[in-house]
C-alpha positions as CSV (number, residue, x, y, z in Angstrom):
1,X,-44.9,-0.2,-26.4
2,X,-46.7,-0.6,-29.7
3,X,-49.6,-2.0,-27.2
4,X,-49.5,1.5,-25.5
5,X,-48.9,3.5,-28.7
6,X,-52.4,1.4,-30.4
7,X,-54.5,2.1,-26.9
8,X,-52.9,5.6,-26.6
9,X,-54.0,6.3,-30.5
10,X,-57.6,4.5,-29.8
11,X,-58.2,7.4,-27.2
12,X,-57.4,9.9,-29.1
13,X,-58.9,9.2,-31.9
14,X,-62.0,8.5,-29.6
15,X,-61.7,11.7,-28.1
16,X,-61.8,13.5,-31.7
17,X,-64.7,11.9,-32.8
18,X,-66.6,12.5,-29.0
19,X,-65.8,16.2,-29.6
20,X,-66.8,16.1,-33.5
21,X,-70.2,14.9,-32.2
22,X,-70.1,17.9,-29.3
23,X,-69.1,20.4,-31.8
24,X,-72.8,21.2,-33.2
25,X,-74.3,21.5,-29.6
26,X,-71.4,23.9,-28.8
27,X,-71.9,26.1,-31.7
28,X,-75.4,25.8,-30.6
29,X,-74.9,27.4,-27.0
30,X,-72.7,30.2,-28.2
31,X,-75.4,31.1,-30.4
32,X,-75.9,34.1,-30.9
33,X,-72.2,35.5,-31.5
34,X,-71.9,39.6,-31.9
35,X,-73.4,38.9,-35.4
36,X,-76.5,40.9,-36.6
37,X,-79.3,37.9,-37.2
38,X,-81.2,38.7,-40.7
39,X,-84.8,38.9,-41.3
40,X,-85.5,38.3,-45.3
41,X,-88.7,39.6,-46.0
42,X,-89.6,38.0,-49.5
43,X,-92.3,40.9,-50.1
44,X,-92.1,44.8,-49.9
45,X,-92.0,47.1,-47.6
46,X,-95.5,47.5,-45.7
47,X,-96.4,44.1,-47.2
48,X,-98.4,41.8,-44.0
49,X,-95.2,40.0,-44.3
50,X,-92.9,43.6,-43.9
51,X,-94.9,44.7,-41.2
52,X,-95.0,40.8,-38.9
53,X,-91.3,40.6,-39.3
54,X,-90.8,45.0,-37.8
55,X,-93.3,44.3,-35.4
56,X,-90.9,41.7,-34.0
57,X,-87.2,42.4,-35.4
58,X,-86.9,44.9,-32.5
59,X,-88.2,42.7,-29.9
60,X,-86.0,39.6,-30.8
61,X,-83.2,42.2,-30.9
62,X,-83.8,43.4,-27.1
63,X,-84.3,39.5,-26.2
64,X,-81.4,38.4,-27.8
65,X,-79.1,41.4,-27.0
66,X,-77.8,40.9,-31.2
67,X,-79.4,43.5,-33.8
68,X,-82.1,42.2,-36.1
69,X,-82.0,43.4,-39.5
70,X,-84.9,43.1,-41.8
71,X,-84.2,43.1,-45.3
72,X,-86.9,42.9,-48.0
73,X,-85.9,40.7,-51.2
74,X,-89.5,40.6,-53.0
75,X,-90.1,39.1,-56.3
76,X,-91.2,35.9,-57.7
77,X,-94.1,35.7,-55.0
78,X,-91.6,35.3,-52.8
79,X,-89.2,32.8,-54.4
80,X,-86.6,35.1,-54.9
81,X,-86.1,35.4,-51.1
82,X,-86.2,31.8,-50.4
83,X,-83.5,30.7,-53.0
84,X,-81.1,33.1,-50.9
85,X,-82.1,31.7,-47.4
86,X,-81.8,27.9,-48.8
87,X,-78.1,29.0,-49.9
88,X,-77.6,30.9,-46.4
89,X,-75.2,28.9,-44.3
90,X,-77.2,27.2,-41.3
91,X,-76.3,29.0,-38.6
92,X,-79.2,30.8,-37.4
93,X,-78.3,34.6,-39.0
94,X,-80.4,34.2,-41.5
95,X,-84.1,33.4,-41.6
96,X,-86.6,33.5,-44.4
97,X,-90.1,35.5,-43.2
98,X,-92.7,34.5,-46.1
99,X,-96.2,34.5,-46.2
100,X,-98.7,31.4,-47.2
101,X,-97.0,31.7,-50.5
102,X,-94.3,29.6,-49.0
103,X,-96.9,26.6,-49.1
104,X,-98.3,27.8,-52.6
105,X,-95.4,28.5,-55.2
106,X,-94.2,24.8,-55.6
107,X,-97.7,24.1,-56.7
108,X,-98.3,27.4,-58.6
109,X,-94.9,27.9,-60.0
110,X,-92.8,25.5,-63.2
111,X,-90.3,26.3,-60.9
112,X,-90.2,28.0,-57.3
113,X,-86.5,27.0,-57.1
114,X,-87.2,25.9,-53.5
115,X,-88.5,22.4,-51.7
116,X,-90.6,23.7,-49.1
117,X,-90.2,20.3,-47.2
118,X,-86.3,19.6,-47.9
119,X,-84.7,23.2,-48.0
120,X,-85.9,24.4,-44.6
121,X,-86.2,24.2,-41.1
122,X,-89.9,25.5,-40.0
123,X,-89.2,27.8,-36.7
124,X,-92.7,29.0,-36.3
125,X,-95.8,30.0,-37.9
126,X,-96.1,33.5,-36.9
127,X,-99.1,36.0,-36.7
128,X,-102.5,35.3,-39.3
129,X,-105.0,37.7,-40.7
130,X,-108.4,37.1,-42.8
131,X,-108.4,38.4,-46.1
132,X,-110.5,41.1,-47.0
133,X,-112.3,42.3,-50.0
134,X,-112.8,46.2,-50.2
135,X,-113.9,48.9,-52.3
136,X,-113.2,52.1,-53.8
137,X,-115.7,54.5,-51.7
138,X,-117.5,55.6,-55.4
139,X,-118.6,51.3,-55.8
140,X,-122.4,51.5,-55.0
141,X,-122.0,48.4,-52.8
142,X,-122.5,47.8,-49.8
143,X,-122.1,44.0,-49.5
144,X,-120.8,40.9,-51.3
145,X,-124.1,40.3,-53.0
146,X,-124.7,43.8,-53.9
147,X,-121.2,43.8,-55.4
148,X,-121.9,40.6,-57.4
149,X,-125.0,41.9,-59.0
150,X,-123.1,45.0,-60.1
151,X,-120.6,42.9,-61.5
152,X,-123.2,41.3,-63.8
153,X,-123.9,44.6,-65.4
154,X,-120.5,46.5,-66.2
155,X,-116.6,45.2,-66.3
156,X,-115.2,45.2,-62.9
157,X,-111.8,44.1,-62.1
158,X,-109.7,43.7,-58.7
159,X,-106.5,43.9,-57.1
160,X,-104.7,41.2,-55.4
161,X,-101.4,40.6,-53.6
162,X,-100.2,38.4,-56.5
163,X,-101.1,35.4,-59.0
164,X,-101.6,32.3,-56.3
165,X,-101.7,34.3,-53.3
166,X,-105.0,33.5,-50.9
167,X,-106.1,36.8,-51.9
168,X,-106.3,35.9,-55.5
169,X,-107.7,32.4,-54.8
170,X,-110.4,33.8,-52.6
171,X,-111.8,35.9,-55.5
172,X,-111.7,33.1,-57.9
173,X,-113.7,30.5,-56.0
174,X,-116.5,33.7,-55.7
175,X,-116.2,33.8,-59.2
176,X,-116.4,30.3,-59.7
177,X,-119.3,30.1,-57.2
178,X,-121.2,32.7,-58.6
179,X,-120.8,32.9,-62.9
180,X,-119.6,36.7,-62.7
181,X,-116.7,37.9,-64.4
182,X,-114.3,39.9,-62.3
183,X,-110.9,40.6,-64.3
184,X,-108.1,40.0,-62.1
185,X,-104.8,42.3,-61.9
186,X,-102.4,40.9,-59.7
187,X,-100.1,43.6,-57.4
188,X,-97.0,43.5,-54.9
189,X,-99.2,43.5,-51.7
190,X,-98.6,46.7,-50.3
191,X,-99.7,48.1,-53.8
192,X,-103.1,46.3,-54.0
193,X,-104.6,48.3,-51.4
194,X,-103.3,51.7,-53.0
195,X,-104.9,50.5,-56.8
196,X,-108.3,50.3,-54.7
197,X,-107.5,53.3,-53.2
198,X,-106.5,55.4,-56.5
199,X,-109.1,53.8,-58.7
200,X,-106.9,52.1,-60.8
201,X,-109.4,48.8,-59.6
202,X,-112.8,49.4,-58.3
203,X,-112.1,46.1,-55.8
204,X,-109.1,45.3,-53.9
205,X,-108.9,41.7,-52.1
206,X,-105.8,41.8,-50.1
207,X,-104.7,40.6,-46.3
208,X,-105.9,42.7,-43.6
209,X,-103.0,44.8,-42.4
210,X,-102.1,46.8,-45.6
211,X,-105.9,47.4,-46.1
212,X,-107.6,48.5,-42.6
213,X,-106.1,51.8,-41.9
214,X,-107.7,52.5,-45.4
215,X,-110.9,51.6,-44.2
216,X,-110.7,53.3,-40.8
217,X,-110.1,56.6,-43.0
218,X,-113.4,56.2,-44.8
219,X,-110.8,55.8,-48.5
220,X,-111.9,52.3,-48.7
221,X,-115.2,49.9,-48.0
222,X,-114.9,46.8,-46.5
223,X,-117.3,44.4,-48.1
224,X,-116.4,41.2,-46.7
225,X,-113.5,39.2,-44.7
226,X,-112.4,35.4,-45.8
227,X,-111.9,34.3,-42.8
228,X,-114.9,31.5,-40.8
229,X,-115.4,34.1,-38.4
230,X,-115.3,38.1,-38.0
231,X,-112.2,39.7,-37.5
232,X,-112.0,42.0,-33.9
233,X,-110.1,44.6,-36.0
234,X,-113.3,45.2,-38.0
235,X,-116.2,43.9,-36.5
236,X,-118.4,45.1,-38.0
237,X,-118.1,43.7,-41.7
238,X,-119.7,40.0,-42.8
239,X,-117.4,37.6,-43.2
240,X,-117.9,35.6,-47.0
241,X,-119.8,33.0,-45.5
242,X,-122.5,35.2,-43.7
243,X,-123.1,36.5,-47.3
244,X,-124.5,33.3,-48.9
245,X,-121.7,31.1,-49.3
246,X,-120.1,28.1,-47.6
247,X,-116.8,26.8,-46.7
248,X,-114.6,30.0,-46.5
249,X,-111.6,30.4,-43.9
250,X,-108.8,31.6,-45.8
251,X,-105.9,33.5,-44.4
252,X,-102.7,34.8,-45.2
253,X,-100.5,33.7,-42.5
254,X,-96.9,34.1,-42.0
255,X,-93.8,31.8,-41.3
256,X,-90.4,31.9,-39.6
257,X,-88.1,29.8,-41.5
258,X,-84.2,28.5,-41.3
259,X,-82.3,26.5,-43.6
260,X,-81.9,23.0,-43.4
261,X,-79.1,21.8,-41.1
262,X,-79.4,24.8,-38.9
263,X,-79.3,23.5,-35.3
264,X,-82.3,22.4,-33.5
265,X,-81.0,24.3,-30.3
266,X,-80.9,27.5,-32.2
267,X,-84.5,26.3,-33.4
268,X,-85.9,26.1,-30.8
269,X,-84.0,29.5,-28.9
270,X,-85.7,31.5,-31.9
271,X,-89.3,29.8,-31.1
272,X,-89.0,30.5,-27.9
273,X,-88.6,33.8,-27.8
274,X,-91.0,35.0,-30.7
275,X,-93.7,32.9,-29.1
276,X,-92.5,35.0,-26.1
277,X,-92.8,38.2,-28.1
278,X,-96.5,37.8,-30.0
279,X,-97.8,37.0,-26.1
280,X,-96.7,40.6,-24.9
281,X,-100.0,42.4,-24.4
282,X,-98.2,45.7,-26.4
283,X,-97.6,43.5,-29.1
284,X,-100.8,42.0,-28.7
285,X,-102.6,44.9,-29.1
286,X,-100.7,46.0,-32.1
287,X,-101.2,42.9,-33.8
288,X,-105.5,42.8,-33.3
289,X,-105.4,46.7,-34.5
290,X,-104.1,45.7,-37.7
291,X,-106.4,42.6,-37.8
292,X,-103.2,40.0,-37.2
293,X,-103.8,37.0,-34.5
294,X,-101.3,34.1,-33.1
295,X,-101.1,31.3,-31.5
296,X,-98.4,29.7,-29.4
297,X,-96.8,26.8,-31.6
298,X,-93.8,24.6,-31.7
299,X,-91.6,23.6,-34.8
300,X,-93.3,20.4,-34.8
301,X,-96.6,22.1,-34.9
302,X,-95.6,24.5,-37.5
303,X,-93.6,21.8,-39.7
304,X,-97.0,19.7,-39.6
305,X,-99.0,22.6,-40.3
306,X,-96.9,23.4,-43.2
307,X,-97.1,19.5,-44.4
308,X,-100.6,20.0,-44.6
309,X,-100.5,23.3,-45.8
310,X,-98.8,22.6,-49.2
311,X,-101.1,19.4,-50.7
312,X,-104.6,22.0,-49.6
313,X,-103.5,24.7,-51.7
314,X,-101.8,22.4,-54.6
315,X,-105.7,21.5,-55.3
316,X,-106.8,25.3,-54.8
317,X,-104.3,26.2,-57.3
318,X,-105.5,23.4,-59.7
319,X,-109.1,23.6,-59.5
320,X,-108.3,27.7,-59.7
321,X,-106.5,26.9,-63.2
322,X,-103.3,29.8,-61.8
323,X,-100.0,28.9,-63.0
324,X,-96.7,30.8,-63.5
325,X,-94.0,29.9,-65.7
């Protein structure tokens, strides 16, 4: 009898742990619940990083028969919306939508509050746009070089999405590269392009999204984009390099993130379905009009992108000399 009660104990306790091990994988498949899933945007409303994440909240919601809720929680560069994520529980509701900044602020600030390696799950690198360096319409310049020499005879100063973003760094190596000084003054994204546009800066140097509409209605001039090659949704303006310098191909791109522990299954269901999403020709077309590409990726490729990601702009924000306490 005590024989049958050890054996009859063995298998159940053997059964418990063979379900404790099943348990993840079966959260996994009933994923998603009727639960709204959470977008947190960790820049303002028509930010590059806004306007990615309602471009595709809708469509995910459709796929995934769950509503999609995008909530902007800016601040910080977007620090303040990744500190809430990596305290989200890791079920797949909530997902941090952050620009290159992600990759940046550990380098840039004392203190992001975040480890962009430990803290999250990457899900996908989502859509990518050049930056772009623009112009209130009264600047007589026509072109990068034409705007340099006018900066070597009266105080300019520009707008940027932000202390560390690309758009600020991109500025700063011209600078560098060229002796002229441009004074910086550092905006929430959306509110770059409108400083360019109100003449509060003569320059703006933002992502291309926010700014191209501007452009198209003649309130802006594009002067340049960062990126190695020109960008479809404004083919006709030089990109840096063209314009006598070497080496440029910055972008502002933007990332799909859970926190850690959040099941690979759910992971890789999320991928799936935004990789589905950015290959609809509608959605296509919406993202070249506003100057934003993609490319199919895995969360291996985007967790290797972002490993490399973090040490090339670490030396960008040294050799820039930005910090943030």
């Amino acid at each position: 009898m005590n024989k049958f009660r050890t054996s009859r104990c063995g298998a159940i306790a053997a059964a418990a742990a063979a379900l404790a091990l099943l348990a993840p994988t079966a959260n996994a498949q009933e994923w998603p619940k009727n639960k709204p899933i959470q977008f947190v945007v960790g820049f303002a409303p028509g930010s590059t990083t806004d306007i990615v994440a309602r471009f595709i909240a809708p469509k995910l919601s459709e796929a995934l028969a769950q509503t999609v809720v995008v909530e902007n929680r800016p601040g910080a560069g977007g620090n303040i919306a990744a500190q809430l994520v990596k305290r989200a529980p890791a079920d797949g509701y909530t997902l941090l939508v952050i620009s290159v900044a992600y990759a940046v602020n550990p380098s840039l600030y004392a203190n992001a509050g975040y480890d962009p390696i430990a803290d999250f799950v990457p899900v996908i690198l989502g859509p990518s746009t050049p930056n772009i360096i623009t112009v209130h319409p009264s600047v007589p310049a026509d072109n990068l070089q034409e705007l340099i020499a006018l900066a070597r005879t009266q105080k300019l100063a520009y707008a940027s999405s932000g202390i560390g973003t690309t758009t600020h760094l991109s500025m700063e190596r011209i600078k560098t590269a060229t002796g002229v000084d441009i004074t910086h003054v550092p905006y929430q994204p959306a509110q770059a392009v409108t400083a360019a546009v109100s003449g509060q800066t003569q320059i703006s140097s933002t992502s291309m999204p926010p700014a191209v509409p501007q452009v198209r209605a003649g309130k802006l001039r594009a002067i340049a984009v960062t990126s190695a090659t020109r960008s479809a949704a404004l083919p006709d303006v030089p990109t840096v390099n063209e314009q006598g310098f070497k080496d440029f191909d910055d972008l502002t791109w933007i990332g799909f993130f859970a926190p850690a522990g959040t099941p690979a299954s759910v992971v890789s269901r999320i991928n799936t379905e935004i990789n589905r999403i950015v290959e609809m020709p509608d959605m296509k077309e919406r993202l070249a009009q506003t100057g934003l590409t993609s490319q199919r990726n895995s969360p291996a490729d985007f967790a290797a992108f972002v490993s490399a990601e973090i040490p090339k702009w670490a030396k960008a924000v040294k050799d820039s000399g930005a910090k943030v306490d």
